[in-house]
C-alpha positions in Angstrom: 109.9 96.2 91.7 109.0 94.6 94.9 106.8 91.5 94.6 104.9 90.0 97.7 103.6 86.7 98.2 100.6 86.4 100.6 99.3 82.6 100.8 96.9 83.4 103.7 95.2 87.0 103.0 92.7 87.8 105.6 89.7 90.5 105.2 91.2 92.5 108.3 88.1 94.4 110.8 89.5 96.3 113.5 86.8 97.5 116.1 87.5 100.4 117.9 86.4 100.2 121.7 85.3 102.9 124.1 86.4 101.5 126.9 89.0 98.5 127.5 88.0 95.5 126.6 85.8 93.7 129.6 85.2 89.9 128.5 81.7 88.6 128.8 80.1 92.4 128.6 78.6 94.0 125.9 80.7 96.5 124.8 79.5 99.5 122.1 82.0 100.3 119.8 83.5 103.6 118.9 84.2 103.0 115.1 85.0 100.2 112.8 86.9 100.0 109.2 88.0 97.2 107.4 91.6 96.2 105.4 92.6 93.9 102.7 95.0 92.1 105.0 97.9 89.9 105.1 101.7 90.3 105.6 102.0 90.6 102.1 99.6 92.6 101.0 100.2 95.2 103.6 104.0 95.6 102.7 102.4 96.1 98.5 100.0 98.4 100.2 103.2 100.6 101.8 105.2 100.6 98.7 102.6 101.7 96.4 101.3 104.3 98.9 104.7 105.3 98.4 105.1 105.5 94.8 107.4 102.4 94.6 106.1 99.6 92.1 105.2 96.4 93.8 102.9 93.3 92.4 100.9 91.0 94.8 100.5 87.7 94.2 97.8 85.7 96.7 94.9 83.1 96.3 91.5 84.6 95.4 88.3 83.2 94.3 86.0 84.1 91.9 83.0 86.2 94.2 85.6 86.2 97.3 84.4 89.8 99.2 87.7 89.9 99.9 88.1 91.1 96.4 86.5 94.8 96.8 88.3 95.5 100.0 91.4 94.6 98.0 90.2 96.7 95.0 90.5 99.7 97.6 94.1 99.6 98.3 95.1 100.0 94.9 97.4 97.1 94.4 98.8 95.5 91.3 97.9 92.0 91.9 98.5 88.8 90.4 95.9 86.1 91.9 95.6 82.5 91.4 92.1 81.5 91.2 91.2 78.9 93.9 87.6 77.8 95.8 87.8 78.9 99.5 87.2 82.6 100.4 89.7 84.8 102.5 89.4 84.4 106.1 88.3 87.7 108.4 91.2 88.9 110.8 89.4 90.4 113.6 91.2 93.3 116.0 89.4 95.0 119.0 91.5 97.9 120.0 90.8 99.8 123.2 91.4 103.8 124.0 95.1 103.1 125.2 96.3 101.3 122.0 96.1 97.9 123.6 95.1 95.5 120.7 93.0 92.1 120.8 93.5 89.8 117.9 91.1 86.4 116.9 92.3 85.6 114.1 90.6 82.7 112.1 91.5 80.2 109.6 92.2 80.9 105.6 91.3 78.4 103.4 92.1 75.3 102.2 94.8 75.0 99.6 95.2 71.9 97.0 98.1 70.3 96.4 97.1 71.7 92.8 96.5 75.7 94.1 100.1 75.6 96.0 101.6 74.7 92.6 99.6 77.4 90.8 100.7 79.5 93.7 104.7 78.5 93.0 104.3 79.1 89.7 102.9 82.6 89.7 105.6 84.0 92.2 108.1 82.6 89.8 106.6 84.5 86.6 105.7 87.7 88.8 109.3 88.0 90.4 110.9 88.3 87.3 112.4 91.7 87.1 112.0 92.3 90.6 114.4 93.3 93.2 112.8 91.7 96.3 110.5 89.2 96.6 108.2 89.2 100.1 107.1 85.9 101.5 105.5 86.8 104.1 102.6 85.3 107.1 101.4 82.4 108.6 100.7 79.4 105.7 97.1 77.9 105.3 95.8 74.6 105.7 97.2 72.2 103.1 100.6 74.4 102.4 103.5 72.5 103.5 105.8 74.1 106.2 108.5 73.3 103.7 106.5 76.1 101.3 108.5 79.1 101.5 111.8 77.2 100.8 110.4 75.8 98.2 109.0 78.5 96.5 113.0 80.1 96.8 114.3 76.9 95.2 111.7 77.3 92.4 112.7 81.2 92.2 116.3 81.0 92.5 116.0 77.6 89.5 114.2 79.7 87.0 115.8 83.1 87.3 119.6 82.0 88.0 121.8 85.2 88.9 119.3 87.4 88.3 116.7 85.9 90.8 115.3 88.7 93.6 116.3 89.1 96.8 114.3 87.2 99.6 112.9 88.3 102.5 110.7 86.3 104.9 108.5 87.8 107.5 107.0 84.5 109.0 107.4 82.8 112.4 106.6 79.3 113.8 107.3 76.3 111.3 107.1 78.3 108.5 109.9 80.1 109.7 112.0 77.5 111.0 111.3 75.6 107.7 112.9 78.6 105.6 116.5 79.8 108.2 119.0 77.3 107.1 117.7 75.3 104.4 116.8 78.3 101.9 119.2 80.6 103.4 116.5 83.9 102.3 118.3 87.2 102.3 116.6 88.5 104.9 114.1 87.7 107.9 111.8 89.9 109.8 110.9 88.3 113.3 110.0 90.1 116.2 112.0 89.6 119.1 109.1 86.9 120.7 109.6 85.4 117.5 113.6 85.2 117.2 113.7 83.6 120.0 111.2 81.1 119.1 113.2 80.1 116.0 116.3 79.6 118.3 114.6 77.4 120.8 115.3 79.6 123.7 112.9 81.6 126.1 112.5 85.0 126.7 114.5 86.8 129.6 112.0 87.5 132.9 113.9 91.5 132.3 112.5 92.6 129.2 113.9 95.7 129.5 116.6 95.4 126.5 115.5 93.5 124.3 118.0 94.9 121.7 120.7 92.9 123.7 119.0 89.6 124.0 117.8 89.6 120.1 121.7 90.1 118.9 122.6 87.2 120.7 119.8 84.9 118.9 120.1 86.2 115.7 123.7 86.2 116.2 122.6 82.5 115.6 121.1 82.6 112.3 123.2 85.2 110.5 125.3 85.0 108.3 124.8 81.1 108.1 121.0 80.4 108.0 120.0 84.0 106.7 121.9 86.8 105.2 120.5 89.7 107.9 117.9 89.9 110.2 115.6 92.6 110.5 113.9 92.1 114.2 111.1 94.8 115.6 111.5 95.0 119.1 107.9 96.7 119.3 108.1 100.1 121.3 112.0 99.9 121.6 112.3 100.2 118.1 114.6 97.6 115.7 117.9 95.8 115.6 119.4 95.2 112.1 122.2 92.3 111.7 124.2 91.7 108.8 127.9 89.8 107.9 129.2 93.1 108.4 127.7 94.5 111.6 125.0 95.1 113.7 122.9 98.1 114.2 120.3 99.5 116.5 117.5 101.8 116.6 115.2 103.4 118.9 111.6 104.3 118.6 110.1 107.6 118.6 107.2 108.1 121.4 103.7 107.8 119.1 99.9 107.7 120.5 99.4 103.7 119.6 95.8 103.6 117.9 96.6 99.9 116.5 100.0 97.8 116.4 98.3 95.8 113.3 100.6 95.9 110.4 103.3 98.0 112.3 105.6 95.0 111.5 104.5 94.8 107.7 105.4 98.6 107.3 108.9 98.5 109.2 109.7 95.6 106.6 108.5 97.6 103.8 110.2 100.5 104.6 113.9 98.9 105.4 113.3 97.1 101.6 111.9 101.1 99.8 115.5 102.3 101.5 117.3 99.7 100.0 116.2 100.1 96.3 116.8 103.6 97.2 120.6 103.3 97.8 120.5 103.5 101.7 123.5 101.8 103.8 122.2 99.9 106.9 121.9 102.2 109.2 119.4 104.4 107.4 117.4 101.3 106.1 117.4 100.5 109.9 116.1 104.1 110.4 113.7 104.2 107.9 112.1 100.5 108.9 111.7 102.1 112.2 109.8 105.8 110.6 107.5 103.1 108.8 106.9 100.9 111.6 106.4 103.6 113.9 104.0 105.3 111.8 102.0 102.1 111.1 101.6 102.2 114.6 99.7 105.4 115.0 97.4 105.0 112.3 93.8 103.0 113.0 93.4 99.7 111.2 96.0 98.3 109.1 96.5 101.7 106.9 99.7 102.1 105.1 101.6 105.0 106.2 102.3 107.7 103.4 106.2 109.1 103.3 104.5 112.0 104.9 103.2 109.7 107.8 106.3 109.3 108.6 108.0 110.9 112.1 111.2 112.7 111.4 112.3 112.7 115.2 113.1 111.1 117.9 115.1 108.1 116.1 118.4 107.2 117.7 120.7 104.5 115.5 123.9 103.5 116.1 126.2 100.6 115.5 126.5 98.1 118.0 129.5 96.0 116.7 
């Protein structure tokens, strides 16, 4: 079991473009769909497309539209019941994969609703193997939110608490690394380095190099492993025992949305299955690769998946 915690879902509408984008024209759109979204809820999304068991927990009001998109992706979900409705996620993609994003604000959470919200990852996680936290927090969470919901877990269920991982960046994620210590985090590279306070190299042509130095920095201490996409050059895996690095396989992008969400999901479906490092490494990059070349935020099916043109090796 794989529970998910997503404190800021979004109603995700990707608009598919014709042409590339041209600010201040009209433009007429090619197609449009739209996704329950949120880190979360796409990682419950990939594990029950496939077959694994995963439960959702996320704030959800009564009426929310939110609710029927969410209905459609067939996931076991736990909400806790609050006033404000899901915020909209919006993604213009043009005809070469490159992605817009505006995303907008979720809503307001209560001191009362983040308590509700601890509470129900606690009774949902029971059981489970992993428990996701994963995106960007809404107004009235604390950045101190995801370490405290792993105090509350790790409390309540003693040795047989779940796993952690945390897909967040920002505060949020800063907030976690080192105070929590979470089992796992899932940056991208522009994101590691963020959390490390340095800047990114002007040559950002191996970024597999520069990410093991900064999360070099976090693990073992702050975090148990690291998990960082490094977008089209695929994913760099560090743990107390080593470090490993993968390629990605050459894919037409139709939408980077989720890509990220799927890599995580499918490095945490190896691991229940039994897989060492490097072939969680491998599979987080099949998943994240095949996220990629899918429109909207689908979740990629095992037979999505490419079974070529993934390189891993261990780097030390």
């Amino acid at each position: 079991m794989i529970t998910t915690l997503t404190a800021n879902p979004s109603l995700d509408k990707t608009v598919t473009l014709g042409a590339p984008l041209a600010p201040g024209h009209v433009q007429i759109a090619v197609s449009t769909r739209e996704d329950a979204g949120g880190k979360g809820i796409n990682v419950a999304r990939v594990v029950a497309a496939a077959g694994g068991e995963s439960v959702a927990v996320l704030p959800l009001a009564d009426g929310d539209p939110y609710a029927g998109a969410l209905d459609a992706a067939h996931v076991d979900v736990r909400p806790v019941r609050i006033d404000g409705v899901a915020r909209s996620n919006i993604t213009l993609v043009d005809p070469e994969g490159v992605t817009t994003k505006v995303n907008l604000p979720g809503a307001f959470l209560s001191s009362t609703d983040v308590d509700s919200l601890v509470s129900a990852v606690v009774d949902a996680s029971e059981s489970s193997g992993w428990l996701v936290l994963a995106g960007s927090l809404p107004p009235g969470a604390p950045a101190s939110f995801y370490a405290d919901v792993i105090t509350a877990v790790r409390e309540h269920h003693g040795a047989e608490a779940p796993r952690v991982a945390v897909d967040a960046s920002g505060a949020a994620l800063r907030n976690v690394v080192g105070v929590a210590r979470p089992d796992l985090i899932k940056p991208n590279h522009e994101e590691l380095a963020e959390l490390v306070g340095a800047s990114l190299a002007p040559d950002d042509s191996d970024r597999a190099a520069t990410a093991l130095a900064h999360a070099a920095r976090c693990v073992p201490d702050k975090a148990a492993a690291a998990l960082v996409t490094l977008g089209s050059q695929g994913a760099l895996l560090v743990t107390a025992e080593g470090a490993w690095v993968g390629t990605a396989p050459r894919v037409t992008v139709v939408s980077t949305v989720g890509a990220g969400d799927s890599a995580l999901a499918g490095y945490l479906l190896a691991q229940d299955d039994g897989a060492d490092a490097e072939g969680s490494l491998r599979r987080s990059i099949q998943y994240g690769s095949a996220a990629a070349s899918l429109p909207g935020t689908q979740a990629p099916r095992p037979e999505d998946l490419p079974t070529t043109g993934i390189e891993t090796h261990r780097v030390n």
